[in-house]
FIFI-671363 format. One record per residue (C-alpha): y, x, z. Coordinates in steps of 0.1 Angstrom, whole numbers, plus 5000, padded with zeros to 4 digits. Each point is the difference from the previous one (the first is absolute). Layout:
FIFI-671363
YXZ/...
END
This chain:
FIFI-671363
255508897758/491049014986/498749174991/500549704980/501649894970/504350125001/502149764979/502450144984/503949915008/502749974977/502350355003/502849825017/498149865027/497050305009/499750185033/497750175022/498249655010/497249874983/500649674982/499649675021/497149854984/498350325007/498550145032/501650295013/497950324997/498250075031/502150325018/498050324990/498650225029/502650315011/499050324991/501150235027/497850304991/501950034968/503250015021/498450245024/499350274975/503449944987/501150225031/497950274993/500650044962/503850015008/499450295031/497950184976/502949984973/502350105023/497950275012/499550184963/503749974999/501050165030/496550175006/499850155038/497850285006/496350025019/499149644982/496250155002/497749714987/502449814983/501850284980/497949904968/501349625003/503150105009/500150294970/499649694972/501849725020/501949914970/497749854983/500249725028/503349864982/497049864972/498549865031/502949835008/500749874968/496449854997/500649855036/503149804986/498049834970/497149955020/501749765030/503149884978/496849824981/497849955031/503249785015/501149844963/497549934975/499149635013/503849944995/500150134965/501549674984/502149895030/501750375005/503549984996/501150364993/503349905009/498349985036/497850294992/502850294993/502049875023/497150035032/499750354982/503350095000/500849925039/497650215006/500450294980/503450074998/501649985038/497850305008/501350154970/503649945000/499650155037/498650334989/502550024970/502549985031/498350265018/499550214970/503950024992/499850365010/497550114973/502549934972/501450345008/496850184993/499749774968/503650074989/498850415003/497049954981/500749784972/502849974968/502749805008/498549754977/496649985013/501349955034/502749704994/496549824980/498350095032/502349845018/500349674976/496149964998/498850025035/501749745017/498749774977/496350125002/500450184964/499550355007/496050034997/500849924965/501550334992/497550335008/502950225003/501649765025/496849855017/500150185035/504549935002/500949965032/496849995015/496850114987/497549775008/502349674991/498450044963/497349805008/502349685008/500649994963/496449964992/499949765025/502649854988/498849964967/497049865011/501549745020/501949854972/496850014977/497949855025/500649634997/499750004959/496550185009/498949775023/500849704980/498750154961/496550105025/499949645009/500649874971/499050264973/498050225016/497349795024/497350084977/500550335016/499049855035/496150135001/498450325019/499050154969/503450004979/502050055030/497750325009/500250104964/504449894997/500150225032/498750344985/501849954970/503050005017/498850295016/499450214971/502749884982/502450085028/498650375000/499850064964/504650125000/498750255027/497150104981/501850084970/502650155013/497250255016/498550084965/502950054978/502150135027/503349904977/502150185027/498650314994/499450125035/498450345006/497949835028/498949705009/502749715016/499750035036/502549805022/503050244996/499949974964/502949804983/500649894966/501549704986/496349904986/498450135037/502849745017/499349734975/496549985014/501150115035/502349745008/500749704975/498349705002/498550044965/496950185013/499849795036/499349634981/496050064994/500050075033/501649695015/498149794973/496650145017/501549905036/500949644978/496050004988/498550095028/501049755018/498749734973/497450165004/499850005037/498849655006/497050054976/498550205019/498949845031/499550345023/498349885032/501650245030/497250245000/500350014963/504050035000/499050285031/497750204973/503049984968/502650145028/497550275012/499050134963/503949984992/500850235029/496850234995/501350074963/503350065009/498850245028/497950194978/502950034975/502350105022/498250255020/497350134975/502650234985/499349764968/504049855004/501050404992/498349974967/501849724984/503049994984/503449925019/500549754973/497349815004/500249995034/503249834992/499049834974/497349765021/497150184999/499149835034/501249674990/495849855005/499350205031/503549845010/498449674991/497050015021/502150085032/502249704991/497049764995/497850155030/503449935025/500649654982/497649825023/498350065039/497950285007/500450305022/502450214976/502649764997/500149905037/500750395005/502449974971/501549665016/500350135040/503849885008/502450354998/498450044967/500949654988/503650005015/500850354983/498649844971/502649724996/502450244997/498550254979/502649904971/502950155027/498250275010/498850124965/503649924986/502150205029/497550325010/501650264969/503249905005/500149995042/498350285005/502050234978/502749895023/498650045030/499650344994/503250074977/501649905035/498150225025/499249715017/496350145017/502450285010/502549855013/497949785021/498250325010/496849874988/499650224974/497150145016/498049634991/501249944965/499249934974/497249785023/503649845014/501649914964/496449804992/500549805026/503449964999/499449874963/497749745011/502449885027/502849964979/497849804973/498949775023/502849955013/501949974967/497449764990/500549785034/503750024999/500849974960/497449974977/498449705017/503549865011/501550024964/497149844983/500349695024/503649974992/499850034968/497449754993/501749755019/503250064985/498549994960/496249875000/500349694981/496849875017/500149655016/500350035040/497149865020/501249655012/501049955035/498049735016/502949795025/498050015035/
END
Protein backbone atom coordinates (compact mmCIF):
# COMPACT_ATOMS: atom_id res chain seq x y z
CA UNK A 1 0.00 0.00 0.00
CA UNK A 2 8.70 5.99 -8.33
CA UNK A 3 10.09 8.99 -16.08
CA UNK A 4 9.21 11.31 -18.74
CA UNK A 5 6.81 13.86 -19.38
CA UNK A 6 2.72 12.33 -18.80
CA UNK A 7 0.18 14.16 -20.94
CA UNK A 8 -2.69 14.63 -19.57
CA UNK A 9 -6.03 12.93 -21.07
CA UNK A 10 -9.30 14.41 -21.28
CA UNK A 11 -11.60 12.68 -18.15
CA UNK A 12 -13.60 10.69 -20.59
CA UNK A 13 -10.88 8.99 -22.18
CA UNK A 14 -8.01 8.40 -19.15
CA UNK A 15 -6.72 5.00 -17.90
CA UNK A 16 -4.03 3.31 -16.41
CA UNK A 17 -1.81 3.66 -19.79
CA UNK A 18 0.38 6.34 -20.42
CA UNK A 19 -0.47 8.53 -23.39
CA UNK A 20 0.73 7.36 -26.94
CA UNK A 21 3.05 9.98 -27.72
CA UNK A 22 4.71 9.18 -24.60
CA UNK A 23 7.01 6.37 -23.59
CA UNK A 24 5.78 4.09 -21.24
CA UNK A 25 7.51 4.28 -17.81
CA UNK A 26 10.09 1.77 -17.40
CA UNK A 27 8.53 -1.26 -14.91
CA UNK A 28 9.86 -0.37 -11.40
CA UNK A 29 11.98 -3.18 -9.63
CA UNK A 30 9.74 -5.63 -7.07
CA UNK A 31 10.22 -5.14 -3.70
CA UNK A 32 9.88 -8.45 -2.03
CA UNK A 33 11.48 -7.69 1.29
CA UNK A 34 8.68 -5.24 1.90
CA UNK A 35 6.25 -8.20 1.27
CA UNK A 36 8.40 -10.44 3.38
CA UNK A 37 8.10 -8.50 6.50
CA UNK A 38 4.56 -8.17 5.81
CA UNK A 39 4.33 -11.80 7.20
CA UNK A 40 5.91 -11.13 10.23
CA UNK A 41 4.25 -7.88 11.26
CA UNK A 42 0.83 -9.76 10.79
CA UNK A 43 2.23 -13.06 13.07
CA UNK A 44 3.36 -10.56 15.51
CA UNK A 45 -0.25 -8.91 15.50
CA UNK A 46 -1.79 -11.93 15.74
CA UNK A 47 0.51 -13.04 18.47
CA UNK A 48 -0.35 -9.76 20.93
CA UNK A 49 -3.82 -10.72 20.27
CA UNK A 50 -3.95 -14.18 21.05
CA UNK A 51 -0.58 -14.05 23.10
CA UNK A 52 0.70 -17.86 23.85
CA UNK A 53 2.86 -18.35 26.75
CA UNK A 54 6.98 -19.08 27.00
CA UNK A 55 7.40 -16.38 23.98
CA UNK A 56 11.08 -15.79 25.78
CA UNK A 57 13.00 -13.31 23.51
CA UNK A 58 10.27 -12.02 21.70
CA UNK A 59 7.77 -11.20 24.54
CA UNK A 60 8.80 -7.45 24.45
CA UNK A 61 7.88 -7.29 20.48
CA UNK A 62 5.19 -9.28 20.96
CA UNK A 63 4.04 -7.14 24.29
CA UNK A 64 3.68 -3.72 21.90
CA UNK A 65 2.75 -5.53 18.58
CA UNK A 66 0.12 -3.11 18.04
CA UNK A 67 1.78 -0.53 17.11
CA UNK A 68 2.65 -2.59 13.82
CA UNK A 69 -0.92 -1.57 12.40
CA UNK A 70 1.08 2.17 11.97
CA UNK A 71 3.59 0.09 10.16
CA UNK A 72 1.17 -1.16 8.09
CA UNK A 73 -0.38 1.87 7.26
CA UNK A 74 2.96 3.49 6.32
CA UNK A 75 3.57 0.35 4.09
CA UNK A 76 0.32 1.15 2.03
CA UNK A 77 1.40 4.86 1.17
CA UNK A 78 4.83 4.02 0.72
CA UNK A 79 4.27 1.24 -2.38
CA UNK A 80 0.75 2.62 -3.52
CA UNK A 81 3.30 5.71 -4.57
CA UNK A 82 6.34 3.54 -5.38
CA UNK A 83 3.88 1.73 -8.18
CA UNK A 84 1.75 5.18 -9.22
CA UNK A 85 3.42 8.38 -9.13
CA UNK A 86 4.84 8.25 -12.86
CA UNK A 87 1.14 7.72 -13.78
CA UNK A 88 -0.09 10.68 -11.88
CA UNK A 89 -1.84 12.43 -14.97
CA UNK A 90 -2.83 9.25 -16.91
CA UNK A 91 -4.49 7.52 -13.60
CA UNK A 92 -7.90 6.90 -14.07
CA UNK A 93 -9.35 6.51 -10.58
CA UNK A 94 -12.20 4.86 -12.14
CA UNK A 95 -9.43 2.03 -12.74
CA UNK A 96 -7.73 2.79 -9.56
CA UNK A 97 -10.78 2.07 -6.92
CA UNK A 98 -11.93 -0.43 -8.84
CA UNK A 99 -8.16 -2.62 -8.76
CA UNK A 100 -8.66 -1.65 -5.02
CA UNK A 101 -11.86 -2.73 -4.58
CA UNK A 102 -11.30 -6.44 -6.11
CA UNK A 103 -8.99 -6.73 -3.87
CA UNK A 104 -10.16 -5.66 -0.74
CA UNK A 105 -13.49 -6.63 -0.42
CA UNK A 106 -13.85 -10.56 -1.51
CA UNK A 107 -11.66 -11.32 1.50
CA UNK A 108 -13.87 -9.22 3.38
CA UNK A 109 -17.27 -10.18 2.39
CA UNK A 110 -15.85 -13.80 3.22
CA UNK A 111 -15.07 -13.10 6.74
CA UNK A 112 -18.37 -11.03 7.24
CA UNK A 113 -19.76 -14.64 6.09
CA UNK A 114 -17.69 -16.39 8.56
CA UNK A 115 -18.28 -13.87 11.26
CA UNK A 116 -22.29 -14.27 11.12
CA UNK A 117 -21.95 -15.91 14.48
CA UNK A 118 -20.50 -12.97 16.34
CA UNK A 119 -23.67 -10.90 15.86
CA UNK A 120 -24.94 -12.80 18.87
CA UNK A 121 -22.26 -11.61 21.14
CA UNK A 122 -22.84 -7.98 19.51
CA UNK A 123 -26.60 -8.20 19.94
CA UNK A 124 -25.58 -8.99 24.10
CA UNK A 125 -23.40 -6.19 24.27
CA UNK A 126 -24.75 -3.36 22.55
CA UNK A 127 -28.37 -1.10 22.50
CA UNK A 128 -30.58 -2.24 20.17
CA UNK A 129 -29.76 0.87 18.25
CA UNK A 130 -26.15 0.75 18.25
CA UNK A 131 -26.22 -2.73 17.02
CA UNK A 132 -28.82 -2.36 13.80
CA UNK A 133 -26.00 0.97 12.85
CA UNK A 134 -23.41 -1.75 13.38
CA UNK A 135 -24.99 -3.73 11.15
CA UNK A 136 -25.79 -0.91 8.37
CA UNK A 137 -22.17 0.50 8.48
CA UNK A 138 -19.94 -2.47 8.19
CA UNK A 139 -20.95 -3.93 5.10
CA UNK A 140 -20.23 -0.98 3.49
CA UNK A 141 -16.76 -0.32 5.03
CA UNK A 142 -18.36 2.56 7.41
CA UNK A 143 -17.87 1.34 10.73
CA UNK A 144 -14.17 2.73 11.59
CA UNK A 145 -16.01 5.92 11.39
CA UNK A 146 -17.87 5.51 14.52
CA UNK A 147 -15.36 4.80 17.92
CA UNK A 148 -18.22 3.17 19.66
CA UNK A 149 -18.80 0.85 16.68
CA UNK A 150 -15.12 0.53 15.31
CA UNK A 151 -14.28 -3.10 16.37
CA UNK A 152 -18.41 -4.48 15.10
CA UNK A 153 -18.28 -7.70 14.05
CA UNK A 154 -14.71 -8.08 14.04
CA UNK A 155 -12.12 -6.18 15.76
CA UNK A 156 -9.45 -5.67 13.64
CA UNK A 157 -11.73 -4.79 10.33
CA UNK A 158 -11.36 -1.02 11.57
CA UNK A 159 -8.41 -0.53 9.80
CA UNK A 160 -10.19 -1.22 6.29
CA UNK A 161 -11.89 2.03 6.78
CA UNK A 162 -8.70 3.89 6.93
CA UNK A 163 -7.66 2.10 4.15
CA UNK A 164 -10.45 2.83 2.55
CA UNK A 165 -10.30 6.31 2.96
CA UNK A 166 -7.08 6.45 1.72
CA UNK A 167 -7.68 4.69 -1.34
CA UNK A 168 -10.28 7.10 -2.48
CA UNK A 169 -8.00 10.19 -1.61
CA UNK A 170 -5.13 8.78 -3.31
CA UNK A 171 -5.60 9.62 -6.91
CA UNK A 172 -6.57 13.55 -6.15
CA UNK A 173 -3.02 13.35 -4.06
CA UNK A 174 -1.14 12.08 -6.60
CA UNK A 175 -2.42 14.30 -9.31
CA UNK A 176 -2.41 18.05 -6.92
CA UNK A 177 1.59 16.47 -5.98
CA UNK A 178 2.17 16.40 -9.71
CA UNK A 179 0.79 19.27 -10.46
CA UNK A 180 0.75 21.46 -7.33
CA UNK A 181 3.02 20.17 -5.26
CA UNK A 182 6.47 19.09 -7.43
CA UNK A 183 8.20 21.90 -5.88
CA UNK A 184 8.08 19.59 -2.97
CA UNK A 185 10.19 16.90 -5.05
CA UNK A 186 13.85 17.68 -3.34
CA UNK A 187 15.82 15.67 -0.34
CA UNK A 188 15.64 18.52 1.85
CA UNK A 189 11.84 19.51 1.85
CA UNK A 190 10.83 15.98 1.51
CA UNK A 191 13.09 15.15 4.70
CA UNK A 192 11.68 18.29 6.32
CA UNK A 193 7.51 17.44 4.84
CA UNK A 194 8.29 13.95 6.33
CA UNK A 195 8.84 15.10 10.05
CA UNK A 196 6.26 17.46 9.95
CA UNK A 197 3.97 15.00 9.26
CA UNK A 198 5.47 13.19 11.95
CA UNK A 199 4.93 15.63 14.58
CA UNK A 200 1.88 16.80 13.41
CA UNK A 201 0.43 13.30 13.41
CA UNK A 202 1.60 12.89 17.18
CA UNK A 203 0.63 16.27 18.44
CA UNK A 204 -3.81 14.64 19.13
CA UNK A 205 -1.85 11.97 21.19
CA UNK A 206 0.26 14.39 22.88
CA UNK A 207 -2.42 16.45 24.00
CA UNK A 208 -4.55 14.13 24.90
CA UNK A 209 -1.63 12.94 27.40
CA UNK A 210 -1.30 16.52 29.02
CA UNK A 211 -4.77 17.63 29.50
CA UNK A 212 -6.01 14.14 30.03
CA UNK A 213 -9.78 15.56 29.07
CA UNK A 214 -11.04 12.05 30.08
CA UNK A 215 -10.08 12.38 33.39
CA UNK A 216 -8.48 9.03 34.04
CA UNK A 217 -6.91 8.16 37.41
CA UNK A 218 -4.05 6.58 35.47
CA UNK A 219 -2.47 6.66 32.47
CA UNK A 220 -4.43 5.05 29.03
CA UNK A 221 -3.05 1.68 28.75
CA UNK A 222 -4.60 -0.72 26.09
CA UNK A 223 -7.78 -1.65 28.13
CA UNK A 224 -8.75 1.78 28.50
CA UNK A 225 -11.92 2.94 26.49
CA UNK A 226 -13.43 6.16 26.07
CA UNK A 227 -15.14 7.65 23.20
CA UNK A 228 -12.00 10.32 22.89
CA UNK A 229 -9.45 7.02 23.63
CA UNK A 230 -11.45 5.19 20.47
CA UNK A 231 -11.37 8.26 18.40
CA UNK A 232 -7.63 8.02 18.37
CA UNK A 233 -7.59 4.26 18.62
CA UNK A 234 -9.36 3.34 15.65
CA UNK A 235 -10.66 6.13 13.15
CA UNK A 236 -8.83 7.03 10.33
CA UNK A 237 -8.52 10.65 11.59
CA UNK A 238 -5.29 9.96 13.44
CA UNK A 239 -3.79 7.15 10.75
CA UNK A 240 -3.57 9.88 7.64
CA UNK A 241 0.00 11.52 8.84
CA UNK A 242 0.95 8.31 8.84
CA UNK A 243 0.08 7.10 5.40
CA UNK A 244 1.23 10.58 4.05
CA UNK A 245 4.83 9.73 5.50
CA UNK A 246 4.64 6.08 3.69
CA UNK A 247 3.31 8.69 0.49
CA UNK A 248 6.67 10.99 1.14
CA UNK A 249 8.98 8.56 1.68
CA UNK A 250 8.76 7.17 -1.17
CA UNK A 251 9.23 10.60 -3.17
CA UNK A 252 11.74 10.64 -1.35
CA UNK A 253 13.13 7.29 -2.04
CA UNK A 254 14.61 7.83 -5.43
CA UNK A 255 16.65 10.86 -4.09
CA UNK A 256 18.61 9.09 -2.29
CA UNK A 257 20.64 6.88 -4.36
CA UNK A 258 21.73 4.16 -1.43
CA UNK A 259 24.36 1.92 -2.91
CA UNK A 260 23.61 -1.93 -1.37
CA UNK A 261 26.20 -1.62 1.34
CA UNK A 262 24.77 1.74 2.01
CA UNK A 263 20.92 0.56 1.86
CA UNK A 264 22.68 -2.62 4.13
CA UNK A 265 23.87 0.07 6.90
CA UNK A 266 20.09 2.23 6.96
CA UNK A 267 18.41 -1.43 7.48
CA UNK A 268 20.97 -2.38 10.13
CA UNK A 269 20.69 1.07 12.26
CA UNK A 270 16.81 0.75 11.73
CA UNK A 271 16.78 -2.72 13.28
CA UNK A 272 19.52 -1.77 16.00
CA UNK A 273 17.08 1.15 17.25
CA UNK A 274 14.20 -0.86 17.32
CA UNK A 275 16.06 -3.55 19.29
CA UNK A 276 17.28 -1.34 21.77
CA UNK A 277 13.77 0.07 22.20
CA UNK A 278 12.18 -2.84 22.51
CA UNK A 279 14.42 -4.72 24.77
CA UNK A 280 16.08 -1.86 26.83
CA UNK A 281 13.01 -1.71 28.96
CA UNK A 282 12.82 2.01 27.35
CA UNK A 283 9.30 0.75 25.29
CA UNK A 284 7.85 0.35 29.29
CA UNK A 285 8.40 4.01 29.78
CA UNK A 286 6.40 5.59 27.16
CA UNK A 287 3.02 6.16 26.99
CA UNK A 288 0.49 3.59 25.46
CA UNK A 289 -0.75 6.49 23.49
CA UNK A 290 2.13 7.32 21.89
CA UNK A 291 2.97 4.12 21.06
CA UNK A 292 -0.18 4.28 19.22
CA UNK A 293 -0.04 7.41 18.20
CA UNK A 294 3.40 6.73 15.69
CA UNK A 295 6.02 7.26 17.89
CA UNK A 296 7.98 4.71 15.70
CA UNK A 297 6.72 6.06 12.46
CA UNK A 298 10.96 7.08 11.44
CA UNK A 299 12.50 3.97 12.93
CA UNK A 300 9.51 2.35 10.68
CA UNK A 301 10.92 4.40 7.91
CA UNK A 302 14.51 3.27 7.92
CA UNK A 303 13.44 -0.45 7.92
CA UNK A 304 11.24 0.35 4.83
CA UNK A 305 14.01 2.18 2.91
CA UNK A 306 16.97 -0.26 4.17
CA UNK A 307 14.54 -3.42 2.61
CA UNK A 308 13.61 -1.20 -0.55
CA UNK A 309 16.75 -2.28 -2.49
CA UNK A 310 19.52 -5.48 -2.43
CA UNK A 311 21.55 -6.10 0.41
CA UNK A 312 21.67 -8.96 2.91
CA UNK A 313 18.61 -7.88 5.12
CA UNK A 314 16.16 -7.83 2.57
CA UNK A 315 17.27 -11.14 0.85
CA UNK A 316 16.53 -12.62 4.47
CA UNK A 317 13.33 -10.55 4.43
CA UNK A 318 12.64 -11.74 0.68
CA UNK A 319 13.45 -15.85 1.13
CA UNK A 320 10.24 -17.46 -0.65
CA UNK A 321 7.66 -18.71 2.53
CA UNK A 322 8.13 -15.30 3.76
CA UNK A 323 7.14 -13.63 0.45
CA UNK A 324 4.21 -16.09 -0.30
CA UNK A 325 2.66 -15.47 3.37
CA UNK A 326 3.16 -12.01 2.52
CA UNK A 327 0.71 -11.81 -0.47
CA UNK A 328 -1.71 -12.78 1.63
CA UNK A 329 -1.11 -10.94 4.67
CA UNK A 330 -4.42 -8.71 3.88
CA UNK A 331 -6.38 -12.38 4.49
CA UNK A 332 -4.60 -13.39 7.18
CA UNK A 333 -4.54 -9.99 9.17
CA UNK A 334 -8.38 -9.59 8.26
CA UNK A 335 -9.53 -13.37 9.39
CA UNK A 336 -7.10 -14.29 12.58
CA UNK A 337 -9.72 -12.42 15.54
CA UNK A 338 -12.50 -13.53 14.12
CA UNK A 339 -11.35 -17.48 13.18
CA UNK A 340 -9.73 -18.11 16.05
CA UNK A 341 -12.38 -17.03 18.45
CA UNK A 342 -14.18 -19.73 16.59
CA UNK A 343 -11.94 -22.24 16.62
CA UNK A 344 -11.93 -22.29 20.05
CA UNK A 345 -15.72 -21.25 20.81
CA UNK A 346 -16.17 -24.76 19.01
CA UNK A 347 -13.65 -26.95 20.94
CA UNK A 348 -12.24 -27.79 17.90
CA UNK A 349 -8.28 -28.52 19.41
CA UNK A 350 -10.39 -30.82 21.57
CA UNK A 351 -12.27 -32.37 19.59
CA UNK A 352 -9.49 -33.27 17.29
CA UNK A 353 -7.63 -34.39 20.49
CA UNK A 354 -4.95 -32.06 19.75
CA UNK A 355 -5.47 -29.92 22.48
CA UNK A 356 -2.28 -30.91 23.89
CA UNK A 357 -0.46 -28.63 20.69
CA UNK A 358 -2.63 -25.65 20.62
CA UNK A 359 -2.64 -22.83 20.56
CA UNK A 360 0.81 -23.71 18.27
CA UNK A 361 -2.09 -25.70 15.99
CA UNK A 362 -4.66 -22.65 15.63
CA UNK A 363 -1.42 -20.39 14.30
CA UNK A 364 -0.99 -22.54 11.77
CA UNK A 365 -4.21 -23.38 10.93
CA UNK A 366 -4.69 -19.50 10.42
CA UNK A 367 -1.99 -19.24 8.04
CA UNK A 368 -3.33 -22.21 6.02
CA UNK A 369 -6.67 -20.96 5.68
CA UNK A 370 -5.32 -17.41 4.57
CA UNK A 371 -3.35 -18.77 1.99
CA UNK A 372 -5.65 -20.71 0.89
CA UNK A 373 -8.48 -18.10 1.03
CA UNK A 374 -6.14 -15.83 -0.82
CA UNK A 375 -5.49 -18.68 -3.70
CA UNK A 376 -9.01 -19.75 -3.89
CA UNK A 377 -10.96 -16.21 -3.54
CA UNK A 378 -9.23 -13.23 -3.06
CA UNK A 379 -7.03 -13.77 -6.12
CA UNK A 380 -9.92 -15.47 -8.14
CA UNK A 381 -12.45 -12.61 -7.49
CA UNK A 382 -10.13 -9.81 -8.37
CA UNK A 383 -9.53 -11.43 -11.84
CA UNK A 384 -13.13 -11.69 -12.42
CA UNK A 385 -13.98 -8.77 -11.50
CA UNK A 386 -11.56 -6.78 -13.49
CA UNK A 387 -12.48 -8.49 -16.51
CA UNK A 388 -16.01 -8.19 -15.99
CA UNK A 389 -15.84 -4.06 -15.19
CA UNK A 390 -12.10 -2.56 -16.00
CA UNK A 391 -12.86 -0.23 -18.72
CA UNK A 392 -9.21 -0.70 -19.92
CA UNK A 393 -8.61 -1.46 -23.64
CA UNK A 394 -7.68 -5.34 -24.14
CA UNK A 395 -4.21 -6.05 -25.56
CA UNK A 396 -4.72 -6.77 -29.31
CA UNK A 397 -4.62 -10.24 -30.59
CA UNK A 398 -2.08 -10.50 -33.27
CA UNK A 399 -3.88 -13.23 -36.15
CA UNK A 400 -0.99 -15.95 -36.39
Amino acid sequence: MTAGILVQEPQHLRSEQPHPSVPASARKPSLPALTGIRTLLAIFIILFHFTPPHLGVLYPIIDSAYVFVGFFFLLSGFILTYNYSDRALTLSKREFWLARFSRLYPIYLLVLLISVHMLRDEWASRSHAEFWRGVLLTPFLLQGWSPNLATFGNTVAWTLSCEVMFYFAFPFLLYAWATRMHWLNTRTRLIALFFVLWVFGILPHIFYILLNPDHLAAPADRYSSTHLLRFLKYTPPPYVCTFLAGVTLAKLHPLLPFNPRQRLGVAILALTLLGLFFYTGAVKHVPYLMMHGGLLVPLFSLLTLGLAGPNLISSIFSARPLVLLGEATFALYLLHFNVFILIHAYHLPERLHLAAWDPWLSYVALLILAYAAFRLVENPSRKAIIRRFSRKPKPAVTPV
